[in-house]
C-alpha positions in Angstrom: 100.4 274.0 71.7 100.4 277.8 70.8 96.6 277.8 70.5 96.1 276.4 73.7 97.6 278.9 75.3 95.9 281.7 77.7 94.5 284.8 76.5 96.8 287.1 78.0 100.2 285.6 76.7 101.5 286.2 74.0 101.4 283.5 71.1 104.4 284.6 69.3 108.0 286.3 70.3 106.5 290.1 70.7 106.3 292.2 74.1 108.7 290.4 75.7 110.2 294.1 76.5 109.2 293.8 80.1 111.7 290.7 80.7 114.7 292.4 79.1 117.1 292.9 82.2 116.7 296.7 83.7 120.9 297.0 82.9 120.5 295.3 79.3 117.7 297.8 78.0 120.5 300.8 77.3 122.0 298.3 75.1 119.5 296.7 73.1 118.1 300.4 72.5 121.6 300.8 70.6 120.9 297.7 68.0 119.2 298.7 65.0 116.0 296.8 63.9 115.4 295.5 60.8 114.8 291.9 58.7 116.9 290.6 56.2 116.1 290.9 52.7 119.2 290.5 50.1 119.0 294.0 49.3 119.8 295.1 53.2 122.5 292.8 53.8 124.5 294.4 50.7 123.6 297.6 52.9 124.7 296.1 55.9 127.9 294.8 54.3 128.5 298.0 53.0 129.0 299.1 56.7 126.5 302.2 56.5 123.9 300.4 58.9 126.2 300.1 61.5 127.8 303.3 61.8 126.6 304.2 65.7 128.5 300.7 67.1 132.1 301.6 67.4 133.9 299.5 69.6 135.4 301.1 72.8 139.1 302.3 72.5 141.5 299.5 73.7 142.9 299.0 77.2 147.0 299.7 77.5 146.7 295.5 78.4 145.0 295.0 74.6 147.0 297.0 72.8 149.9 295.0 74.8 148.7 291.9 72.4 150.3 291.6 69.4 147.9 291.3 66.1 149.4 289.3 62.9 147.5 288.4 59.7 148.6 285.2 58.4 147.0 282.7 55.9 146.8 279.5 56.0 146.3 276.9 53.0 142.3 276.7 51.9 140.5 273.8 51.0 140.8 271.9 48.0 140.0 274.2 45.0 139.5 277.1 47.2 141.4 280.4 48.5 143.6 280.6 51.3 141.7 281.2 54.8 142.6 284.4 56.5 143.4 284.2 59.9 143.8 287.3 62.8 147.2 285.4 65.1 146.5 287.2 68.8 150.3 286.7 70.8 150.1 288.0 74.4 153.6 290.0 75.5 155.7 287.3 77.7 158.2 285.4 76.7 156.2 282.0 77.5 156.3 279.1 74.8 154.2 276.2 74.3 151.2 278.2 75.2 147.2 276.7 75.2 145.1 278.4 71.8 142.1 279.5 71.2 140.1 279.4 67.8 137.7 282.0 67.5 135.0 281.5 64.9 133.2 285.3 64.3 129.3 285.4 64.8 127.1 287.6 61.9 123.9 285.1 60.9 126.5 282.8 58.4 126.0 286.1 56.1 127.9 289.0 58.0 130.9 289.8 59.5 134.9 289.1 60.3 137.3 288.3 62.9 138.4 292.1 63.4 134.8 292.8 64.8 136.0 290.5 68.0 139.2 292.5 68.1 139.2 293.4 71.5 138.0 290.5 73.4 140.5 288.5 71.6 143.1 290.4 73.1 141.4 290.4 76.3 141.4 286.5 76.1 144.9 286.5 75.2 146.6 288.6 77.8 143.8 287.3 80.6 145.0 283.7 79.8 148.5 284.2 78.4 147.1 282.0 75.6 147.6 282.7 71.6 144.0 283.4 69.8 143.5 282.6 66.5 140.2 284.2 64.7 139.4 282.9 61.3 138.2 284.8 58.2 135.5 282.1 56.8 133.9 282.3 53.8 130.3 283.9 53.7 127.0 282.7 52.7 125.3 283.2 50.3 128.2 283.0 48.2 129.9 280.2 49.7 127.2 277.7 50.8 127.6 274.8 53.1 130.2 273.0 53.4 132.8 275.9 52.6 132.4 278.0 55.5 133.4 274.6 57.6 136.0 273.7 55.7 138.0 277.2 56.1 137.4 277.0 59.2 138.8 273.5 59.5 141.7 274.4 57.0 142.7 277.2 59.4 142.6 274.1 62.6 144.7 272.3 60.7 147.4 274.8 60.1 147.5 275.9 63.5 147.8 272.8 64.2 150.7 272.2 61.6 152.3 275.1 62.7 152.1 274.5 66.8 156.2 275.3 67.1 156.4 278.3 65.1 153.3 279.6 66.8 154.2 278.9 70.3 151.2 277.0 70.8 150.9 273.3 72.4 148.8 271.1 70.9 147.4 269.4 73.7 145.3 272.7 74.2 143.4 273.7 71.2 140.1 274.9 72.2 137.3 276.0 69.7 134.3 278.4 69.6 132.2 281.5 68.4 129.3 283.8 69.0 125.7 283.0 67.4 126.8 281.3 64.1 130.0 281.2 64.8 129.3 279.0 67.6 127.1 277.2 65.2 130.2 276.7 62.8 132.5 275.9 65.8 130.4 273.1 67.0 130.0 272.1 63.1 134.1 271.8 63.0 134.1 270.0 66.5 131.7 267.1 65.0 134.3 267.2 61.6 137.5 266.9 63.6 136.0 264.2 65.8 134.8 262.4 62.3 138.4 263.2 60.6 140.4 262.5 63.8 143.7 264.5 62.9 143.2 267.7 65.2 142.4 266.9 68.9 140.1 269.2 70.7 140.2 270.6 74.6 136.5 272.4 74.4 133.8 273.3 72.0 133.1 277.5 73.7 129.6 278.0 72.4 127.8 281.5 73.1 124.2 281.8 71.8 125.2 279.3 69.4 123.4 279.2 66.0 122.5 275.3 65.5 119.2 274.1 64.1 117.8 275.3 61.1 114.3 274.0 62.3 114.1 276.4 64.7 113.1 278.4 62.0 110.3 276.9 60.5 109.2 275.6 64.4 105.5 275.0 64.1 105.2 276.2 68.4 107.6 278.6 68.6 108.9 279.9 72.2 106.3 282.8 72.9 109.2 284.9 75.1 112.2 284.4 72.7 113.2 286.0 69.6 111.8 289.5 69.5 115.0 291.2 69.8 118.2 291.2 67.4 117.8 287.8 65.9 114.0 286.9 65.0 112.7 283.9 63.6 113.0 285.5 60.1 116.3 286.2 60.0 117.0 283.7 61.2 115.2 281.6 57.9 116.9 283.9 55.6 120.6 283.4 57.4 119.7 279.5 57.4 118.5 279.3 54.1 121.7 281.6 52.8 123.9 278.6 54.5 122.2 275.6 53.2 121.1 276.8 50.0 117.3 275.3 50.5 114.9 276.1 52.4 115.3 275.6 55.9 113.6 273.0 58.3 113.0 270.3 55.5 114.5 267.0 54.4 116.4 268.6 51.7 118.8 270.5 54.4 122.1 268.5 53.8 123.2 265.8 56.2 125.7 267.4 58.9 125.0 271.0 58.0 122.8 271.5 61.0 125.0 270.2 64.3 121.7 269.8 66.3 120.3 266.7 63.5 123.5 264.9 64.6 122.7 261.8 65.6 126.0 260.5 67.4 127.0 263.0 69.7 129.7 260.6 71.6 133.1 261.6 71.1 132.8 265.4 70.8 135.3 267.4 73.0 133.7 268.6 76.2 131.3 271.6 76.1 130.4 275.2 77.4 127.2 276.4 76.7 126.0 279.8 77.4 122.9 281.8 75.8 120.3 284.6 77.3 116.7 283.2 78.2 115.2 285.3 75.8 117.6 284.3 73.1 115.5 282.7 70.1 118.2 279.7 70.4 117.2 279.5 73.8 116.0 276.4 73.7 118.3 274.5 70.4 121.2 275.4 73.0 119.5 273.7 76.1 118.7 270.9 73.6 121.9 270.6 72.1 123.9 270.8 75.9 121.2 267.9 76.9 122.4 265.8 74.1 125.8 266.5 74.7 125.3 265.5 78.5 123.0 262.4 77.3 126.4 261.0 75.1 128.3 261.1 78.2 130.2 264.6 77.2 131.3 266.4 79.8 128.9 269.7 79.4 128.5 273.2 80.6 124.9 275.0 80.3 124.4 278.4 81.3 121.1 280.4 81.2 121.2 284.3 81.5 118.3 285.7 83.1 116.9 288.5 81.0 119.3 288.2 78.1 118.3 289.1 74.2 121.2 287.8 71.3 123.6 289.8 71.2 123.2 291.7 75.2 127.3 292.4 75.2 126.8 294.6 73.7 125.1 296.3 77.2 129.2 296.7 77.6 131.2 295.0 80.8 129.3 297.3 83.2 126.4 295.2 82.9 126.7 292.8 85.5 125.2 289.8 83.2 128.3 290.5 80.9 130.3 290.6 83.9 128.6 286.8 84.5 129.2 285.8 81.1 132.5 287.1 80.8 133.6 284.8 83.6 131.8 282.1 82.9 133.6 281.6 79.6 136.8 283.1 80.8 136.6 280.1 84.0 135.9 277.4 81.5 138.9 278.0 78.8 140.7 278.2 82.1 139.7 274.8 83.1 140.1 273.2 79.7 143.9 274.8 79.3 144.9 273.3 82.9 145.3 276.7 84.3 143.2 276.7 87.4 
């Protein structure tokens, strides 16, 4: 229990500074600070907050990747999803795809703002990406987000010919809550059975809404980035209640599933000072527990977010591989 614990650690996520990796601290000194309130996120969204994080110019290799927007056919009674198509430069056909759900809290963001390590995933692997425009909460509660996101699987998968892609390989993932929505869709396309899925590519994903509201919360995680009270307010945009209670709608949270047998094979990867540090170990040992063939990673000295330290850092470098190895594996290519 928290209370129990010895004077001279901390009982909450705060002065965790000194376990930050020595080639992350540049990086996390670039992220702004601040907690979520409606009126900030219309600042954020207005993209005045994030001015000083430009993305580095692309690579002759990137630019080499050709960008479409297409739009595939929304859910029932709702617009059409926009989709980012990623097609690397050789002539190859029938090539594996990649889904790519955008990370922001459920409240922020789009598929441009994973521009260039799309196209780094798509000329690395010679495999077409696909990034998907969701819906954002609050605006569009739960289910919606989902269902764009499964609208958009469904089209690629439709449209496999005329997007050079083979069906066979379809993998799926995302960033913080965009891992959180990919696993989401890899539960709903097991359920629906129509699209099948290769592997579920979860960084730092964003899974349990309890986490927010836990009672002992991990004393060395969630200081940095993403703290326990954004991560209430990004929750509670999503569901539309409060977070952590018995009103949270069934299958909106992927770590209250109950059945995890069936889902597609996993890779799991989040920093040890990550405040989903421990949903993500949880939700890998239930996943492993089901008899799913699973991937965990743990970064030492990672916050959310530590990419952005850039590819220098060599616990990018780590992650990089790690998730470029396991889309690798899961498309047959090694």
């Amino acid at each position: 229990m928290a209370d129990s614990l010895p004077n001279d650690r901390p009982s909450g996520p705060a002065g965790t500074r000194g376990l930050v990796a020595p080639e992350l601290l540049a990086g996390l000194d670039l992220l702004p600070k601040f907690e979520f309130t409606p009126e900030l996120l219309a600042y954020i969204r207005s993209g005045a907050a994030l001015t000083g994080l430009a993305p580095p110019p692309l690579s002759p290799a990137q630019q080499a990747v050709a960008c479409a927007e297409r739009f595939a056919p929304g859910p029932s009674g709702a617009p059409d999803v926009r989709v980012l198509v990623y097609t690397p430069p050789s002539a190859a056909t029938a090539r594996p795809v990649y889904m790519h759900v955008h990370g922001g809290g459920f409240i922020l963001g789009g598929p441009e703002q994973n521009d260039g390590l799309n196209r780094t995933t798509a000329a690395d692997l010679d495999c077409v990406v696909v990034s998907v425009a969701y819906r954002l909460a609050p605006e569009t509660t739960w289910p919606g987000p989902v269902e764009d996101c499964y609208a958009a699987l469904k089209w690629l998968h439709a449209n496999a010919g005329e997007l050079g892609v083979d069906r066979t390989r379809i993998a799926i993932g995302g960033e913080s809550a965009g891992g959180g929505h990919a696993a989401a869709l890899a539960i709903v396309a097991r359920d629906r059975g129509e699209v099948p899925i290769c592997l579920q590519l979860l960084d730092s994903p964003m899974l349990d809404d309890r986490t927010a509201s836990a009672s002992d919360p991990h004393p060395y995680c969630g200081e940095f980035v993403w703290t326990p009270a954004s991560n209430r307010f990004g929750w509670q945009a999503l569901l539309g209640v409060e977070p952590g209670g018995p009103e949270v709608p069934a299958g909106a949270a992927p770590a209250r599933l109950e059945d995890f047998a069936g889902l597609p094979p996993a890779f799991v990867v989040v920093g040890a000072l990550d405040l989903f540090l421990e949903e993500d170990m949880e939700y890998a040992r239930r996943l492993m527990r089901a008899g799913v063939p699973t991937e965990l990673h743990v970064i030492p000295g990672a916050f959310h977010g530590f990419g952005v330290a850039g590819e220098d850092a060599p616990q990018v470098q780590a992650m990089l591989r790690l998730r470029r190895d396991a889309l690798a594996r899961a498309f047959k290519l090694s």
